[in-house]
Each structure stands twice: as C-alpha cells, then as structure tokens.
C-alpha positions in Angstrom: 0.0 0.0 0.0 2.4 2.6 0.9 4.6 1.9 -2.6 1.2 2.5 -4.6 0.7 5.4 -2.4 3.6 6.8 -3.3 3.9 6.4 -7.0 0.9 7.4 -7.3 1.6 11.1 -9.4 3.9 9.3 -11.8 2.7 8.9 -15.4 2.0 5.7 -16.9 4.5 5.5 -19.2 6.9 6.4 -16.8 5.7 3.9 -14.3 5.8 1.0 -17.5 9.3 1.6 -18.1 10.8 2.0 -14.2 8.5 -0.7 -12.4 10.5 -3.6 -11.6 13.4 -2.2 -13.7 17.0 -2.4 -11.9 19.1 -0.7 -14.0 18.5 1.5 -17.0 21.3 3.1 -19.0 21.6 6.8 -20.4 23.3 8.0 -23.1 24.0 11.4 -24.1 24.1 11.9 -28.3 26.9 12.8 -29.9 27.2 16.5 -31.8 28.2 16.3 -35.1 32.1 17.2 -35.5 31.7 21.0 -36.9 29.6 22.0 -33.6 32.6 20.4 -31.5 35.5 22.2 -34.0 33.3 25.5 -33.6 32.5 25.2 -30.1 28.6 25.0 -30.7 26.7 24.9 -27.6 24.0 22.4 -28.8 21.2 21.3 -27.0 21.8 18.5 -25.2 20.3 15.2 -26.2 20.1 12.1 -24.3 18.8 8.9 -25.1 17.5 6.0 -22.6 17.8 2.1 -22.5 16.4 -0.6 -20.7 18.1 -4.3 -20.7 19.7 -3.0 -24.0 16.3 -1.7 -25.4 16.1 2.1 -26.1 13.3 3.3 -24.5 12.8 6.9 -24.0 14.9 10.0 -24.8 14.5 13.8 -24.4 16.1 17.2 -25.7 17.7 19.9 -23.5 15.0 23.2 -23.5 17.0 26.5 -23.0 17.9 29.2 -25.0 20.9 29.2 -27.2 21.9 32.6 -25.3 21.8 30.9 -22.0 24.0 28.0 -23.1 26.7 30.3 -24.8 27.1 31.9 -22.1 25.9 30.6 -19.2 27.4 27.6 -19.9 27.1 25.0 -17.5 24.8 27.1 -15.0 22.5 27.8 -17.6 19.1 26.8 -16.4 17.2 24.2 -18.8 13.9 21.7 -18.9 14.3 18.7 -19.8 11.8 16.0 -20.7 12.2 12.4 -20.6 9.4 11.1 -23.4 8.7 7.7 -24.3 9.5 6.7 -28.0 7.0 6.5 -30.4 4.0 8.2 -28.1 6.0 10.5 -27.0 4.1 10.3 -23.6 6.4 12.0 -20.3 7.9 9.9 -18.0 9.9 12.7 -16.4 10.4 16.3 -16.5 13.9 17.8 -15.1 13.7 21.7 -14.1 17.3 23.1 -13.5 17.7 26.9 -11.9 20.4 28.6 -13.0 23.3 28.4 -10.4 26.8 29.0 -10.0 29.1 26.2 -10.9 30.3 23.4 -9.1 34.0 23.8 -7.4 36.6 22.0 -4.9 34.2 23.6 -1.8 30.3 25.0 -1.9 28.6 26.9 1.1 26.2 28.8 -1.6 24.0 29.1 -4.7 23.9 25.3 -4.5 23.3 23.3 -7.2 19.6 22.0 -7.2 16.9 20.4 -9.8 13.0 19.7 -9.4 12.3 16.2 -10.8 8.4 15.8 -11.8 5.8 13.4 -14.1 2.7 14.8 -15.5 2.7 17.7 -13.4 3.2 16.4 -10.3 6.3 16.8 -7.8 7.9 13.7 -7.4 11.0 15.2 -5.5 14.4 16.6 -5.1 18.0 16.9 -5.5 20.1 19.4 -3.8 24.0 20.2 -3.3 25.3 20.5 0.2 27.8 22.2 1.7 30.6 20.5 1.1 34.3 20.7 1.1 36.8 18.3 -1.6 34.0 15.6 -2.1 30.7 17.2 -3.6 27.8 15.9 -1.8 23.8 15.8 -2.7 20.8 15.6 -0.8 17.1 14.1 -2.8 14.3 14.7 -1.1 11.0 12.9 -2.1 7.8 15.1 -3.1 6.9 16.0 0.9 10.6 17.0 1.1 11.6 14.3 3.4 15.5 12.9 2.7 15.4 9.9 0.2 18.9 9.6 -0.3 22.8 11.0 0.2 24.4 10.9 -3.1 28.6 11.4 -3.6 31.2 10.1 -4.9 33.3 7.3 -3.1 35.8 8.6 -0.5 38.9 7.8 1.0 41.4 9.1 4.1 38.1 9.6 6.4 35.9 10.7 3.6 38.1 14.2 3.1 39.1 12.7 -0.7 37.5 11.5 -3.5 38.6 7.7 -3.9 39.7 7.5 -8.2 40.0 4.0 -7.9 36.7 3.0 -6.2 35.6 1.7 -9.4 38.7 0.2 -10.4 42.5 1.2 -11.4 41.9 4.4 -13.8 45.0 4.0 -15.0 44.1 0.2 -16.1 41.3 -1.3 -18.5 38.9 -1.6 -15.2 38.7 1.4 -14.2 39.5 3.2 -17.0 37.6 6.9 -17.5 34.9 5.9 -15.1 33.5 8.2 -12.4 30.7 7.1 -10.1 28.4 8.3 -7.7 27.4 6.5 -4.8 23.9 6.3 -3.9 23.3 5.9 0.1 20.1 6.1 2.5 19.6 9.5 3.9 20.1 8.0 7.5 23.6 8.5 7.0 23.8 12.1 6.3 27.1 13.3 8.4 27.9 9.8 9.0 30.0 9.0 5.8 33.0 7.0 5.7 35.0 5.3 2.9 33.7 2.0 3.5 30.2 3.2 4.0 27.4 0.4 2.6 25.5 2.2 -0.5 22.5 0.8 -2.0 22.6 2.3 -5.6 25.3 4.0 -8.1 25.2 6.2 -11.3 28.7 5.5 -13.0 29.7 7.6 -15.8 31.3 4.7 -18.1 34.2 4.8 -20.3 33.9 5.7 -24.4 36.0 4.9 -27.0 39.3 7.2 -27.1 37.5 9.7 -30.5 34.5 9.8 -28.6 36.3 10.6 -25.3 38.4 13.0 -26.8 36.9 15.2 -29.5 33.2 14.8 -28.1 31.5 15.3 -24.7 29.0 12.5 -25.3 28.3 11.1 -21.9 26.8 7.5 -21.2 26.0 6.6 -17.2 24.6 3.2 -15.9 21.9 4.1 -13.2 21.4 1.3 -10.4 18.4 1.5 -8.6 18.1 0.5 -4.8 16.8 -2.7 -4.5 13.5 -1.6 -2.9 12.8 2.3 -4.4 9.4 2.5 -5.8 9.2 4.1 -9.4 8.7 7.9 -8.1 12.2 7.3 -6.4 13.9 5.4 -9.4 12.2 8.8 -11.7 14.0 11.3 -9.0 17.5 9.3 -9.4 17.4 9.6 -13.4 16.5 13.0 -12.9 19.2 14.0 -10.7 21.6 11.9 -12.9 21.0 14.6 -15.8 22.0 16.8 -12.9 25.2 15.4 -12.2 26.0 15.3 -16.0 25.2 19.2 -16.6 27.3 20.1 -13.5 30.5 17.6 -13.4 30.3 16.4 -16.8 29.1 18.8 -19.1 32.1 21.1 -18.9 35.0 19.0 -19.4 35.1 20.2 -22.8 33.7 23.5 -22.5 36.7 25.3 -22.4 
C-alpha cells in the first residue's frame, strides 16, 4: 500500500518503463564534428535504455543565449518522453546556479524532478568541502537519499580507484556516484554500505576525446518505488550538466 501510495503522481509510461526495472542506461548523443570544432553549444540530447532496449529519450530546453554563455549554470527543462508516443515519463527543471568547485557553502546546485505535473522530489548540493555531496528529497521533502562520490582518508578525498584502477582497462575513465540512505547524512565513511550507483562509463578514445557525449549506468536501490527510481534519473541529468558537461567547454 504505501509503494502505490507513493507512486501514485507518476505517469504511466513512466511507471511501465521503471516498475520492476534495476538498471536503465543513459546515453547522451553525440554533436556532429563541426559544432565540437566550432564550439557549438547544442542542445543536449540524451537517449534512454532498458536491458539493452532504447526506451525513451528527451532534448535539452534552454535558449541558445543561456547555453553560450551561461554555460554550464545555464538553467534548462528537460523532458524524458517515451518513444514512439512520446508520452512523459519525467520532466527535469534546473535553476540557474553557480558552478560546481573544490568547496560549496552557496548558490547550491539543485533540480525539481516531476511526471505529468506532479512533484515527485528533489535533489540538492550540500555544503561540502573536496568531495561534492547531494541531498534528494521525495515530493513531501523528506531525505530519500545521500548521493557522492566514493571517498577515501576519512571521507576528506574522493577515492579515483573506487571503481577500479583508472589507470588500467577496469577502471579506465569511469567516475561514479554513490547512492546511500539519507540516514547516513554526516555519518560517511569510505567504506560506507551504498545501496545504488550512477557510474559515468568509459567511451571509446575519439569519442572521449573530441566529443562530450556522456553514457551513465543508473542502479536503482533494491526496494525504491518508481517515483524514487524517476528522482534518481533525474538527478543523474543533474550530475551530468554540473560535473560532466564542462570538461570540454573550455
């Protein structure tokens, strides 16, 4: 009763796609080559897969102004739509803020994730210092989830080989975020239990190079209903327009 309750305001195509779904993997389209030799601030594009079946995808709403130069605070709308019906799973509202760096004590990063008009939560940056650190709330506000990236010495680093030697084929150009129960909020430490991930996978070397075409694997905690699983693809297209999205923006 209470999971029904609470996934209640999501739309039906949204809840057909992240009902009983574990994973689901996102892939951000390539720009052709002359935008990336000119420097073209497209809009971004992502598309969206489920056990290897694409699914969904949606297209970055914001002004071409805003992303030339507001680039990457610029605030944007983004739509998750089903393919074919284009029905919404998921809308993504981003304020413009000041960009991320080593600390944050204001104009924190934040996004509104909703589904047909209706709230379905959260995420927020906290104050942090070295290791960024988010906060997603559920539609009443209440803490879902801490999300950051794997630490190490005490949790005052960010641990580059978490996910494997980056330096070897394993670990190789990834970068995760670790997704772990709100309970532990000021309790972190670098061998801290999480119960989901978003991992920003390695590309080939062109695409890694020459393109800023992101693709992330989102894990879903074993028991979040489909409003939660909605809020954690939602703030992955956070993550990506604040961490990601300017490693080749300047």
């Amino acid at each position: 009763m209470q999971n029904q309750k609470m996934d209640r305001g999501v739309t039906d195509a949204c809840r057909a796609h992240l009902e009983g779904t574990k994973e689901m993997e996102i892939r951000q389209t390539r720009r052709g080559c002359l935008q990336e030799l000119l420097g073209c601030e497209a809009r971004t594009e992502f598309k969206y897969f489920v056990g290897g079946n694409e699914v969904a995808q949606s297209l970055e709403d914001a002004s071409c102004l805003c992303r030339l130069c507001c680039q990457p605070c610029h605030p944007f709308t983004m739509v998750v739509k089903e393919n074919n019906t284009e029905a919404e799973l998921l809308s993504v509202e981003r304020p413009c803020r000041c960009a991320a760096g080593g600390c944050k004590c204001c104009c924190y990063q934040e996004a509104a994730i909703s589904s047909g008009g209706q709230r379905l939560g959260i995420i927020k940056e906290d104050c942090y210092f070295c290791v960024p650190s988010f906060t997603v709330k559920d539609s009443k506000l209440d803490g879902l989830y801490i999300i950051h990236p794997p630490t190490c010495l005490g949790g005052i680093c960010i641990n580059c080989c978490a996910e494997g030697n980056p330096c070897g084929k394993k670990g190789c150009c990834k970068a995760s975020f670790r997704v772990y129960p709100y309970a532990q909020k000021g309790q972190t430490t670098d061998e801290a239990p999480y119960i989901g991930l978003i991992l920003k996978k390695p590309k080939s070397m062109a695409t890694e190079i020459f393109t800023d075409a992101d693709a992330f694997d989102v894990t879903f905690p074993d028991n979040a209903t489909v409003d939660e699983k909605a809020v954690l693809v939602g703030s992955t297209l956070l993550l990506n327009a604040v961490f990601f999205e300017t490693d080749n923006s300047g």
